[in-house]
Structures are given as structure tokens and as C-alpha cells.
NUKEVEX-109418 format. One line per field, with one value per residue (C-alpha): residue number from 0; residue in one letter; x, y, z. Coordinates in Angstrom, 2 decimals, always signed. Each point is the difference from the previous one (the first is absolute). Example, Ala and Ser with C-alpha at 12.3 -4.5 7.8 and 13.67 -1.06 7.14 Angstrom:
2
k (0 | 1)
r (A | S)
c1 (+12.30 | +1.37)
c2 (-4.50 | +3.44)
c3 (+7.80 | -0.66)
***
This chain:
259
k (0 | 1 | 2 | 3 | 4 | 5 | 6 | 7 | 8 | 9 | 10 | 11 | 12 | 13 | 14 | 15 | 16 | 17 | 18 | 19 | 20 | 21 | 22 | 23 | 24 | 25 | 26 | 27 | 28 | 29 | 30 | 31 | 32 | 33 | 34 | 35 | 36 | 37 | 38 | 39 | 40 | 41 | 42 | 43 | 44 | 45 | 46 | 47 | 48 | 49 | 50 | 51 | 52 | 53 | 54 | 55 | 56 | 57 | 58 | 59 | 60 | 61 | 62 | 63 | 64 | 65 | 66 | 67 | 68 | 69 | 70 | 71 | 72 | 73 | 74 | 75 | 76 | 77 | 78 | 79 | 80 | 81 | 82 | 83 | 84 | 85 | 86 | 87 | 88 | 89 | 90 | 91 | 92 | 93 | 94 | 95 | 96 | 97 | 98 | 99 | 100 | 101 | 102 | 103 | 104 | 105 | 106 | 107 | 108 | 109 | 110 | 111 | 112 | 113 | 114 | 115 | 116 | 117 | 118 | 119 | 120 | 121 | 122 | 123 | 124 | 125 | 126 | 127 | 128 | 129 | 130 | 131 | 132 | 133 | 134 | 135 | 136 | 137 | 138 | 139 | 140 | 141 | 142 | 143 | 144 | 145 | 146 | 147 | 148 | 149 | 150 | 151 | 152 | 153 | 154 | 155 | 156 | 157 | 158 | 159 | 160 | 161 | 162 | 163 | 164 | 165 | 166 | 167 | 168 | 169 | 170 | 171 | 172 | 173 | 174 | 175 | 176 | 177 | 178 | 179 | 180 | 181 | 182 | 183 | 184 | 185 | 186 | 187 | 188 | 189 | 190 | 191 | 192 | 193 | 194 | 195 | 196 | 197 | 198 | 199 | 200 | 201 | 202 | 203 | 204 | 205 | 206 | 207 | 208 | 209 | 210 | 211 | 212 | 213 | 214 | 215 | 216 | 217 | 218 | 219 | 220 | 221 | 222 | 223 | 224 | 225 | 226 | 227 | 228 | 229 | 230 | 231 | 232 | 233 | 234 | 235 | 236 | 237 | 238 | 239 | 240 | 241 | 242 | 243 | 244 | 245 | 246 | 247 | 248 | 249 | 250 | 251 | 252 | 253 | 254 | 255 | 256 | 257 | 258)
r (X | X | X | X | X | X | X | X | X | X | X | X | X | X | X | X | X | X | X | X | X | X | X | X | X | X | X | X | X | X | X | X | X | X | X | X | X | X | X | X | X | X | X | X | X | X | X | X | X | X | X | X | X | X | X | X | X | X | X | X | X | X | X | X | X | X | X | X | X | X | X | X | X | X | X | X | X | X | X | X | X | X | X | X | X | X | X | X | X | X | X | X | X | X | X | X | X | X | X | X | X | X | X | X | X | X | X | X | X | X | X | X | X | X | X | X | X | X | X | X | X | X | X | X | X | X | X | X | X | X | X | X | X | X | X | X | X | X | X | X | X | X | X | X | X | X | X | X | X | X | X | X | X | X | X | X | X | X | X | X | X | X | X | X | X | X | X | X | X | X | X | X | X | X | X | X | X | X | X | X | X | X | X | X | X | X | X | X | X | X | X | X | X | X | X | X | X | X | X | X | X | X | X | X | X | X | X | X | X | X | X | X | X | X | X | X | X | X | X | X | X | X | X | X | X | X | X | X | X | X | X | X | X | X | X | X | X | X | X | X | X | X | X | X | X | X | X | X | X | X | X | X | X | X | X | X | X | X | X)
c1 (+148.14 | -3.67 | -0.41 | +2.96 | -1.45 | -3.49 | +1.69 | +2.16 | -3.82 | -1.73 | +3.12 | +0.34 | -4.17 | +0.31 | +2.89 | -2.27 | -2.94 | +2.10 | +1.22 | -3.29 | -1.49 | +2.76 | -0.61 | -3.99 | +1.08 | +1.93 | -2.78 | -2.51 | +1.81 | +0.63 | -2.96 | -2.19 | +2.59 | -0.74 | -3.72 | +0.46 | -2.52 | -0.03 | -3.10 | +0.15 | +4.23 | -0.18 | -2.45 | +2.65 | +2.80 | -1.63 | -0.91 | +3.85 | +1.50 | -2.92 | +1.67 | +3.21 | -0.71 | -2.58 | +3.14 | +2.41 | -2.08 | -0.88 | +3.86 | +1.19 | -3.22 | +1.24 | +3.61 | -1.00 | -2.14 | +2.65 | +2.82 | -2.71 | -0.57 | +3.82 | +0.74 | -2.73 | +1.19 | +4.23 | -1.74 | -1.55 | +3.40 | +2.34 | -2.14 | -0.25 | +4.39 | +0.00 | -2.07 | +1.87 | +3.54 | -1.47 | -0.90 | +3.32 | +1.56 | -2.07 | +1.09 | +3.68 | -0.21 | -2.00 | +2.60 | +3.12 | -1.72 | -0.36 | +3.88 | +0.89 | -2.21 | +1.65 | +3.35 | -0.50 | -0.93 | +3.40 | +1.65 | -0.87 | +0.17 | +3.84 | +0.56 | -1.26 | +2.47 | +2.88 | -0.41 | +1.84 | -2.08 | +0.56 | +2.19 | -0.02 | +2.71 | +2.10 | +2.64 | +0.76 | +2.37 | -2.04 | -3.51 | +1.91 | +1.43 | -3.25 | -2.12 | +2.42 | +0.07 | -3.85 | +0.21 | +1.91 | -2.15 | -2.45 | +1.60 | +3.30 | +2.79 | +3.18 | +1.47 | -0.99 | +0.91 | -1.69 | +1.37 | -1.32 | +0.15 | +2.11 | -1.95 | -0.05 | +2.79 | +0.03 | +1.78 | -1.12 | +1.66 | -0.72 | -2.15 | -0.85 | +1.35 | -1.45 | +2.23 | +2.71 | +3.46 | +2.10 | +4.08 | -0.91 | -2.97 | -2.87 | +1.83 | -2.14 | -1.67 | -1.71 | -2.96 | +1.09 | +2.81 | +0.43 | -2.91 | -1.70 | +0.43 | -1.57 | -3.15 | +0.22 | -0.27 | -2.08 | -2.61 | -1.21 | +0.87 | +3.01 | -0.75 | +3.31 | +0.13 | +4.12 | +1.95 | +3.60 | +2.33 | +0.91 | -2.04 | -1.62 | +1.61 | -1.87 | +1.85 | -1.20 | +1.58 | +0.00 | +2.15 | -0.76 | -2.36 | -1.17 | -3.90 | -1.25 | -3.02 | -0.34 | -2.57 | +0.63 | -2.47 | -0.73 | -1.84 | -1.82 | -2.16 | -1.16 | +1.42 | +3.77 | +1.97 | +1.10 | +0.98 | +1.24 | -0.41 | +1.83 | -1.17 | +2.08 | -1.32 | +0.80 | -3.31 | -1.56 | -2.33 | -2.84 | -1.86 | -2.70 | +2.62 | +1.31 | -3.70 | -0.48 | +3.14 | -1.09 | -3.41 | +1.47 | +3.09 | -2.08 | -0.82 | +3.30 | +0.96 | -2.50 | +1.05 | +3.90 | -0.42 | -0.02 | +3.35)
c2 (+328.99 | -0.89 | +2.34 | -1.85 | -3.10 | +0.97 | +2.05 | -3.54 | -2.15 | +2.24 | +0.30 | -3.84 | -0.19 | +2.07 | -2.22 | -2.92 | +1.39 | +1.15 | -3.76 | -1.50 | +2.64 | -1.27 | -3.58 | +0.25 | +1.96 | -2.51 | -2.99 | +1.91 | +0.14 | -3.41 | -0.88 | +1.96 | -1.25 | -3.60 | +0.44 | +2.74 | +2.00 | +3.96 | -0.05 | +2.21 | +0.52 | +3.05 | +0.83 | -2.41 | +2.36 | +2.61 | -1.19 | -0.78 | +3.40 | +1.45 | -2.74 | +1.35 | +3.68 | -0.34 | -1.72 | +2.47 | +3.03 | -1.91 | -0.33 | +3.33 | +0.57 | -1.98 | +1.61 | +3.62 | -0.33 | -2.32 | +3.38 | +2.29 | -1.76 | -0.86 | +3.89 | +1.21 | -2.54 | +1.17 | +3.97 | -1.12 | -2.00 | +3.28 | +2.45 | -2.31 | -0.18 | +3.97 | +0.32 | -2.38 | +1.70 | +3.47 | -1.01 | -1.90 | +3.08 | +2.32 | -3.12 | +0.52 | +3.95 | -0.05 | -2.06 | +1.87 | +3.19 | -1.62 | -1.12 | +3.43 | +1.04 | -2.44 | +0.93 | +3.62 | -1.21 | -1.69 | +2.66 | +2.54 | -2.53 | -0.12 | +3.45 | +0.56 | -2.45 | +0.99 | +3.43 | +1.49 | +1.91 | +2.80 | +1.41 | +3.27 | -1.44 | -1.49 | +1.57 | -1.72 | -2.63 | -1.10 | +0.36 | -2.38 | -2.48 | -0.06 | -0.69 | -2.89 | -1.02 | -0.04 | -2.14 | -2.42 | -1.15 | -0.52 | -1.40 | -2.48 | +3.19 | -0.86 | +3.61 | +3.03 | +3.21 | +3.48 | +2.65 | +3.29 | +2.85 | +3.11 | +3.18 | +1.90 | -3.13 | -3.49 | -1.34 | -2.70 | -0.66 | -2.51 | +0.80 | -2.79 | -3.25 | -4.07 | -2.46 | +1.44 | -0.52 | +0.64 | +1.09 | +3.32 | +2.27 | -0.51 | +2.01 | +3.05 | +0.04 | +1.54 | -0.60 | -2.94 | -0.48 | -3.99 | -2.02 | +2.01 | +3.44 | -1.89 | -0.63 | +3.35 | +1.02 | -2.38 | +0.60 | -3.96 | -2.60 | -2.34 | -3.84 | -2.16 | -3.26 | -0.72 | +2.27 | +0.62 | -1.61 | +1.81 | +3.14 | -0.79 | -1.70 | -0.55 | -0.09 | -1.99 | -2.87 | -2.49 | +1.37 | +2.13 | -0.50 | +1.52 | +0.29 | -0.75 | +2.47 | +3.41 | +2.22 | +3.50 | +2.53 | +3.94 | +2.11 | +2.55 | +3.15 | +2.14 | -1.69 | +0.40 | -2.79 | +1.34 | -2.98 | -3.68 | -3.31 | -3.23 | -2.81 | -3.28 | -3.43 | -3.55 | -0.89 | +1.22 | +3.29 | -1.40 | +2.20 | +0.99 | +1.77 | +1.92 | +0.96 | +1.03 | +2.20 | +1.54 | +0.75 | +1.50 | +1.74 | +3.41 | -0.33 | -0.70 | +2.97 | +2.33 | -0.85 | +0.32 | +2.61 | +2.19 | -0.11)
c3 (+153.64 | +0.11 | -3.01 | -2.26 | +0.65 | -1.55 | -2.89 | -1.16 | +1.04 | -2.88 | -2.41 | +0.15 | -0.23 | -3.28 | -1.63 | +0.66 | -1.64 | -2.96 | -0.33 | +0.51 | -2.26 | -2.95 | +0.97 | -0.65 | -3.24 | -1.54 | +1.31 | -1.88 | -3.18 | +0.22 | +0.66 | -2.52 | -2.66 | +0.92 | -0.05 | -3.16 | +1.73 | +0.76 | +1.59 | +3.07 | -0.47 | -0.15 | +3.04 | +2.01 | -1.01 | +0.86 | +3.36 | +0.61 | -0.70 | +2.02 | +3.04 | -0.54 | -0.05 | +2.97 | +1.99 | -1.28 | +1.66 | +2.81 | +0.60 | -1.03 | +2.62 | +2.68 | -0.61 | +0.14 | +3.39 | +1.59 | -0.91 | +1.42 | +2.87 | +0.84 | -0.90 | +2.49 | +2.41 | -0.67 | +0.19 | +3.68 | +1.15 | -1.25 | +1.98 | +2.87 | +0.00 | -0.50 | +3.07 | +1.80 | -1.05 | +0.86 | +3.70 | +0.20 | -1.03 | +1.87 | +3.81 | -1.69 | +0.16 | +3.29 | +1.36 | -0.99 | +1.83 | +2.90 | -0.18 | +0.04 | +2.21 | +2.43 | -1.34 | +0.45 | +3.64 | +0.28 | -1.22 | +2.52 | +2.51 | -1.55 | +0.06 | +3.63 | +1.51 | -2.06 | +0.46 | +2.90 | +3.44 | +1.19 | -3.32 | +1.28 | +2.41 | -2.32 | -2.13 | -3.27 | +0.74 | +2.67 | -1.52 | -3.24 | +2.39 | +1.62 | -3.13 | -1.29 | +3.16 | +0.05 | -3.50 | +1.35 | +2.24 | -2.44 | -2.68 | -0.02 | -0.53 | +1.54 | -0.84 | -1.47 | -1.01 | -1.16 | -2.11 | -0.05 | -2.83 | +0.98 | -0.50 | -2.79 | -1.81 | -2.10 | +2.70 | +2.70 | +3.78 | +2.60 | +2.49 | +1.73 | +0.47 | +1.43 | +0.93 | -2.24 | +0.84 | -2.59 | +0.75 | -1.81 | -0.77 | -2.83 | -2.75 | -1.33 | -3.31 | -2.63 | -2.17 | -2.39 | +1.54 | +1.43 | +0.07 | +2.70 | -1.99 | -3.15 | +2.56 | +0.89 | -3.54 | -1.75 | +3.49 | -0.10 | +2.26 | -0.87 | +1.83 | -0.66 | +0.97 | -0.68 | +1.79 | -1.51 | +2.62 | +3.21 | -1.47 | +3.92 | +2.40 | +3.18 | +3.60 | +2.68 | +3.19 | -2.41 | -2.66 | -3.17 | -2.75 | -2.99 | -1.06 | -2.92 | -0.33 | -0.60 | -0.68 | -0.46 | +0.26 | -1.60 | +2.68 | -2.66 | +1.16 | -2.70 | -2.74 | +1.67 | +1.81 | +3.53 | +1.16 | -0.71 | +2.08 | -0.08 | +1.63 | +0.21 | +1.31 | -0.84 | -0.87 | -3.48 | -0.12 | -1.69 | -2.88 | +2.92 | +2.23 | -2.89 | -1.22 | +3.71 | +0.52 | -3.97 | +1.88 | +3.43 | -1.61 | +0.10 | +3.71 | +0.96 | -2.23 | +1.83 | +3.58 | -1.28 | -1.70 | +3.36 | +0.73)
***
């Protein structure tokens, strides 16, 4: 701003001069025709246009130091903001590693609670009831159910069941078949927050009820689903729970995977 100011000070300074210059012209000539004299008119002429070219440089001076000056000053300011974006970008970065550092953390911290003990023990309906048991504990699921691929098929059956009590069986499936056989197919996790009416219904002492959350899940090992997960709860599955089951979907794959 400082820098504006002094560029209007010397453009105003210069009008001035011009005026005054013009003024003391015109006196002159007055006054040499009143006294019908030329003595020394033209040395006084010459004088003035010296004035005004001296104050013209001096400005166009004054101008082209002032730009210098505010250009060297705008260079010093620009690298000064690059330098600051660079280490904001550089906290920004350092940050997000350490957020998945800590969410990798989580993550197995997930995986070992959810994941059953002692598997060797388990068949396949209970090692699935186990594990959506498991989830349930650790998130808000108020029923579950896992499907598992048939060998050697395109075809998916139950396996294990959480809080499901339905008057008949989970009905069988293939790969883009129903919503879960579109999961199945398109291998990315489908997070729906308006259940179609009494596509759940829940059973309890108080009555029945229907969720309105569902996230359904592929389990993918080497590029192939072998399994799909749906998880119902009355409370939303934020982004971060779907990011995390997207992150431990391979784990969950591996320790399936052995029955």
C-alpha cells in the first residue's frame, strides 16, 4: 500500500510542476510583452523545459525504483508463501501417515478380536457364527449373516448366522443375483442407510423391529469373492467402518479360506 501511496505522491508532484511550469510560461510572455523586452527570454525558457524534463526523469526515476523495489519485495513475500505451503504440505502428508499408521494399528487390533480361537476346532457354521458373533460385540450389529461360495460354482449358501430368526432359511444365490450377489460381483462394499421395509425384521421380548442399516460386505482372496457378509444395525456404518472392513476383507478371507 505504502508503495501506491508514493507512486500517486510523485504522479500528483509531476502534474503540479507541469502546471506551475505553464503558469511561469504564460507570466513570462506577459510580462516581456509589457516591458517589450527579450532580454534573457530565451535563457528563461530554456531554464523551464530543463525544470520540466529534470522532474520528468526524476519521476519516471522515482517510478522505476519504487516497481523494483515492490517487485523484489512481492519476489521475497511469494517465496516466503511457497515455503510456508511446502512445510504445510509436507505437516499435512506427515500427518496423514501417521493416521494410517494408527489405523493400520486399529485394524489389526479389529481383526484380532473378531477373528475366532482355536479355528482348528470349529467347522464352518460355527467358525461364521463365531466371527459375526465376534463383530457384534464390537460394533452395534443386531444380526448377521455370512454366505459362502460353493466350490468349484457361482453360487453362494449360508453358512453362518447372528441373531437371525427368520420363519425360513437365507435363500441361496448367485453372483449378481439380489443385492448381495451384485456385492459379490462388483467385489466392493455396499453401505445403505434405507433399508426396503421388512427386508430385516429383528425379533426380540419387546416385539419386532426392522433396522435401518446395512452394510454388506465381499470377502475377496486372490482377486475371487469366497464369501459375503451382511451386517445390520440401527445405527449408521460410518465411511471409517466401511474403509476398515475394505482394509481387513483379505484377512478375513485368509483365515476363511481354510474351510
Amino acid at each position: 500500500m505504502n508503495y501506491k501511496i508514493y507512486k500517486i505522491l510523485a504522479s500528483v508532484a509531476l502534474l503540479v510542476e507541469i502546471i506551475l511550469i505553464f503558469i511561469l510560461f504564460a507570466r513570462i510572455k506577459n510580462m516581456v510583452s509589457t516591458l517589450e523586452s527579450t532580454n534573457g527570454q530565451s535563457t528563461t525558457y530554456f531554464l523551464l523545459i530543463l525544470a520540466a524534463i529534470v522532474s520528468a526523469f526524476l519521476f519516471s526515476l522515482a517510478i522505476i525504483l519504487t516497481y523494483k523495489k515492490e517487485s523484489k519485495e512481492i519476489y521475497e513475500e511469494n517465496q516466503l508463501q511457497m515455503q510456508q505451503d511446502e512445510f504445510e504440505k509436507e505437516e499435512v502428508k506427515n500427518e496423514n501417515i501417521e493416521r494410517k499408521q494408527e489405523q493400520k494399528i486399529d485394524n489389526e487390533a479389529f481383526i484380532n478380536k473378531i477373528l475366532p480361537k482355536n479355528e482348528s476346532k470349529l467347522n464352518l457354521e460355527k467358525y461364521s457364527e463365531k466371527l459375526l458373533s465376534n463383530i457384534a460385540k464390537e460394533l452395534d450389529i443386531v444380526q448377521g449373516l455370512l454366505f459362502h461360495r460353493i466350490k468349484n460354482s457361482d453360487e453362494f449358501t449360508i453358512a453362518g448366522k447372528y441373531a437371525y430368526f427368520g420363519e425360513t432359511e437365507p435363500q441361496n444365490f448367485k453372483i449378481g443375483e439380489t443385492l448381495t450377489g451384485q456385492v459379490a460381483k462388483n467385489q466392493a462394499i455396499l453401505n445403505l442407510s434405507e433399508i426396503p421395509e421388512n427386508y430385516i425384521t429383528i425379533l426380540s421380548g419387546l416385539g419386532t423391529s426392522s433396522p435401518n442399516h446395512l452394510i454388506i460386505i465381499p470377502v475377496i482372496i486372490n482377486k475371487e469373492t469366497i464369501a459375503v457378509i451382511e451386517l445390520a444395525s440401527f445405527k449408521e456404518f460410518k465411511k471409517e467402518i466401511a474403509d476398515m472392513f475394505s482394509e481387513i476383507s483379505e484377512h478375513i478371507g485368509k483365515s476363511l479360506s481354510k474351510y
